[in-house]
C-alpha positions as CSV (number, residue, x, y, z in Angstrom):
1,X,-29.2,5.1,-23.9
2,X,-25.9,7.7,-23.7
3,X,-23.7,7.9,-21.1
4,X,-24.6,11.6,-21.1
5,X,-28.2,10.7,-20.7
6,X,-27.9,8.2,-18.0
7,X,-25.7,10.7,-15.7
8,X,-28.7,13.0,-16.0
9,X,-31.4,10.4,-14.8
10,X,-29.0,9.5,-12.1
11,X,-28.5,13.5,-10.9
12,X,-32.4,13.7,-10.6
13,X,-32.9,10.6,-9.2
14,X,-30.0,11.9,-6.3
15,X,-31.8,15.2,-6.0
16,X,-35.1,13.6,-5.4
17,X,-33.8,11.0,-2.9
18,X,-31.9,14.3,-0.7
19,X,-34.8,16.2,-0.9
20,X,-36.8,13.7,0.6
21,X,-33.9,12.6,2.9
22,X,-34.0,16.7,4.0
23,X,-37.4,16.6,4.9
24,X,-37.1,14.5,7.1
25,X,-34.1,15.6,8.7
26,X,-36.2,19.1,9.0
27,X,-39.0,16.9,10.4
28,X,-36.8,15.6,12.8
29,X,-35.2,19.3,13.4
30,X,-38.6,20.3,14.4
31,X,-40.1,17.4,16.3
32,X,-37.2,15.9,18.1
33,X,-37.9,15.0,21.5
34,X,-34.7,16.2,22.9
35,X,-31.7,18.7,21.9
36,X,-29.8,16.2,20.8
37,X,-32.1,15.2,18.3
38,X,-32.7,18.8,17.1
39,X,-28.9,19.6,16.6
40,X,-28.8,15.8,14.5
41,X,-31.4,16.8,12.4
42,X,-29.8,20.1,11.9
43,X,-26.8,18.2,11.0
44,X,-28.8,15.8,8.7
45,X,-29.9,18.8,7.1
46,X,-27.0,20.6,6.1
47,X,-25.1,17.6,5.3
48,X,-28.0,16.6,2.8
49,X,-27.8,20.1,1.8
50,X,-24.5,20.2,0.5
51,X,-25.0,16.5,-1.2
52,X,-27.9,18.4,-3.3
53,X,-25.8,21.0,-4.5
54,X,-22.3,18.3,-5.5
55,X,-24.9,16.9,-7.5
56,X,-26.4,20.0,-8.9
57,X,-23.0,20.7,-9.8
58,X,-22.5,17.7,-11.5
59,X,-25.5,17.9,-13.6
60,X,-24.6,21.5,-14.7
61,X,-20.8,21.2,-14.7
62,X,-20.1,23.9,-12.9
63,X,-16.9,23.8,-10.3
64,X,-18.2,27.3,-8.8
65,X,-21.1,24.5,-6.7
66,X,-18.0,22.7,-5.3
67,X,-16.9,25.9,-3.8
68,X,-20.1,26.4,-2.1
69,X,-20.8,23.3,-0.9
70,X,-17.2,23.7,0.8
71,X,-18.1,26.7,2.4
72,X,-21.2,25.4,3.5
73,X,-19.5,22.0,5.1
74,X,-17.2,24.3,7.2
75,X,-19.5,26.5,8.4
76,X,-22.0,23.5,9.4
77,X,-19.1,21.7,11.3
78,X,-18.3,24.8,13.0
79,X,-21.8,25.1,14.3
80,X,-22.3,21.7,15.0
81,X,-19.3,22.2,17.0
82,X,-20.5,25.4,18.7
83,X,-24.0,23.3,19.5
84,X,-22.3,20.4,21.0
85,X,-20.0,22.3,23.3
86,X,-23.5,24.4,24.5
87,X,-25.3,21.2,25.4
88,X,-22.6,19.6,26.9
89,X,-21.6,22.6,28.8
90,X,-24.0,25.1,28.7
91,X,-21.4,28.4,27.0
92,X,-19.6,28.0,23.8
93,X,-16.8,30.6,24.9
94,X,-14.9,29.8,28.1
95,X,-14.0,32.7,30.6
């Protein structure tokens, strides 16, 4: 077994373990009890979401992947942000 080879089983063995990992985060995004649980499940998801495509990248080689999965984590912990503040205090922008 190659080295090449064995990074390749290991990138879809990753992929298949996220995608399961993201439905149930969406699972819990949709069937969470309470707020909280919907915006940790949101979180979940994105978070599993950029892990899927670092890995994608890795498998194809690609550094353009990288790039996206860095716009994607800032734009998720912006929201997150944004969520929090609403449930805590019911406005995200302060008069």
């Amino acid at each position: 077994m190659s080295m090449g080879n064995l990074v390749g089983y290991a990138a879809w063995f990753a992929g298949v373990c996220l995608g399961v990992a993201m439905l149930l985060a969406g699972w819990r995004m949709i069937r969470g009890p309470a707020a909280e649980d919907r915006v940790l499940g949101l979180d979940a998801l994105y978070v599993n979401g950029l892990a899927i495509l670092l890995v994608f990248g890795i498998r194809v080689a690609s550094g353009a992947w990288f790039e996206v999965a860095l716009l994607i984590a800032l734009f998720g912990f912006t929201g997150s942000v944004a969520l929090a503040k609403f449930l805590l205090r019911g406005e995200v922008i302060e008069p």
